[in-house]
N, C-alpha and C positions, 0 to 999 in steps of 0.2 A: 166182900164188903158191898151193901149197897150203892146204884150209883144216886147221884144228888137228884134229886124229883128235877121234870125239866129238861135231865140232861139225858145222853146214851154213850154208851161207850162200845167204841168196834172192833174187831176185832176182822181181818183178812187175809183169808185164810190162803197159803200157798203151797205150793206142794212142787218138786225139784224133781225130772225127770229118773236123774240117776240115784232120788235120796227115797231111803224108806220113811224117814222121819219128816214132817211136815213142817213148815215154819210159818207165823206170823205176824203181821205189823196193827199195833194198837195206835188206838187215838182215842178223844173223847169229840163230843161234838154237841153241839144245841139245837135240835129239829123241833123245826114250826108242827110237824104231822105225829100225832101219836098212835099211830100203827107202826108197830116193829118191823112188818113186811112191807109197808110203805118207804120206814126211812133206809130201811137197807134197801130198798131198789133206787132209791135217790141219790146214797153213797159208792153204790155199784156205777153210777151215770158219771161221775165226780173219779172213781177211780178207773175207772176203764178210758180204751181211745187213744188218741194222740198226743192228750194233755196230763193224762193219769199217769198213777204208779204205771201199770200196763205198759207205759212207754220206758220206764226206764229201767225194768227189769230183762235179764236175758230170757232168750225166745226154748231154752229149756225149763223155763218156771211157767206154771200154768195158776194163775188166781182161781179156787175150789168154790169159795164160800166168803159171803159176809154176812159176820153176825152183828145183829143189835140190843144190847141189852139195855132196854128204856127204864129210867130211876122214874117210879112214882113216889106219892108223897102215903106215907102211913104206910106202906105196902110192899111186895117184894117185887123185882125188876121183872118185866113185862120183856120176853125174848123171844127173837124174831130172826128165823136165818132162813137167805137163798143159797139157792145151791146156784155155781158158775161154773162156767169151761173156757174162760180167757185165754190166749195162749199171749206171752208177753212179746216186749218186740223187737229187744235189743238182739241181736249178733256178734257175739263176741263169747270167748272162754273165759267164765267167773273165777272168781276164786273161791276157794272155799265158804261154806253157808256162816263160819265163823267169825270172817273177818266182812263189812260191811262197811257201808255208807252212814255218817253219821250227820243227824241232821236236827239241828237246833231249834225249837219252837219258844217263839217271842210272844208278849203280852203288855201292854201299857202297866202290867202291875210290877211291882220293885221284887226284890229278893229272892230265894229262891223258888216262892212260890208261884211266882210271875213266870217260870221258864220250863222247859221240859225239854225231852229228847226223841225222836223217833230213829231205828235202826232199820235201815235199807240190805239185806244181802242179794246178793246177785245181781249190784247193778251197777258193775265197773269191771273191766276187764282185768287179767293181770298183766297187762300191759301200760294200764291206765296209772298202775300205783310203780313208785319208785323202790328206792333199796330201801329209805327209813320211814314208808308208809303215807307218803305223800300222793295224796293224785293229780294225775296232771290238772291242768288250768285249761283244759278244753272243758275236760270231763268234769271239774267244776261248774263251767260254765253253763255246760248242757242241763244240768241236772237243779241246778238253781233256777235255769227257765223254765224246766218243769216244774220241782218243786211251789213255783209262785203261779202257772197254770192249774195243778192241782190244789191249791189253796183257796185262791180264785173259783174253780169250779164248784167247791162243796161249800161257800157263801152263795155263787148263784143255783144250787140245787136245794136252799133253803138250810143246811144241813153243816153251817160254819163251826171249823175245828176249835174245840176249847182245852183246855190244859185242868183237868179233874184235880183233887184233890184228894188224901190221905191223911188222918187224922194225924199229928204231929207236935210240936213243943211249942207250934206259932199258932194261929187261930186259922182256920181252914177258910172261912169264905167262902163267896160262891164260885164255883168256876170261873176260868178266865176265859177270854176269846180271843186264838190265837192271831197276832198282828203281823208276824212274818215268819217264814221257816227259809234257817241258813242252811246252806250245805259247809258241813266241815271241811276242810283241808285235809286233816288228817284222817284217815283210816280209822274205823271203829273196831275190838274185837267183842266175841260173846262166847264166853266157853260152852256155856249151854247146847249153842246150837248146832255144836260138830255131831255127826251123829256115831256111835261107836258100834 
């Protein structure tokens, strides 16, 4: 599906020492620049670093690629990808690429079109999570200050997170612009993403 003229949608790309299969974390976003290889070096600045994803995944996941697929208007999406070699910067043994970090994206808009999710794997220890999927309350902590440093950074790289849209039974709208991202409590799974 096209993305909304205006908007891009990312896609970052990760790849797990020990996995053959690759994983990645989507978002949408609203960039000022309309060069694809522009805004993905803008969202590379926003995810990489101290304040980025990069900080809170384990230092076995390496960030490959970010892709941007820019919605024009009348037209088909204008796609733009770097290639990376991040290495991330956590320390610690993940748990499986299946079970991950779930994290809640907010928007001043009401109902369910106002909200969205983004899935973190590799970036919690299994020592972090309890017996019924709970993670501790440090590693909430930690990852909520990044999560709001990485939010932060891709408003100051021009390139602020918006929550897209899919055509649906309510009226679609134009994208929103995300206003906070929670870190869950609880543990997320994805069957997808085990690899067999």
């Amino acid at each position: 599906m096209p993305t909304a003229p205006g908007y891009g949608d990312v896609t970052v790309g990760l790849r797990h020492a020990l996995m053959s299969r690759h994983a990645a974390i989507t978002f949408g976003i609203q960039p000022s620049a309309t060069d694809p290889i522009a805004v993905a070096g803008k969202v590379a600045l926003a995810v990489t670093g101290a304040t980025g994803v990069e900080a809170m995944l384990d230092n076995d996941v390496t960030i490959t690629t970010i892709r941007v697929s820019l919605g024009t208007d009348g037209s088909e999406d204008i796609v733009g990808e770097i290639a990376m070699n991040s290495i991330c910067d956590g320390v610690f043994a993940a748990p499986p690429p299946n079970v991950a970090v779930l994290v809640h994206k907010r928007s001043t808009r009401g109902g369910r079109r106002g909200r969205g999710r983004l899935f973190l794997p590799w970036a919690m220890s299994e020592g972090d999570v309890d017996e019924v999927g709970n993670l501790a309350t440090a590693r909430v902590t930690q990852l909520q200050n990044l999560c709001n440093s990485f939010l932060a950074g891709l408003q100051s790289q021009d390139v602020p997170m918006v929550i897209l849209h899919n055509p649906g039974k309510t009226a679609m709208g134009a994208p929103n612009v995300v206003t906070s991202l929670t870190v869950d409590r609880l543990i997320a799974t994805q069957r997808r993403r085990l690899g067999r």
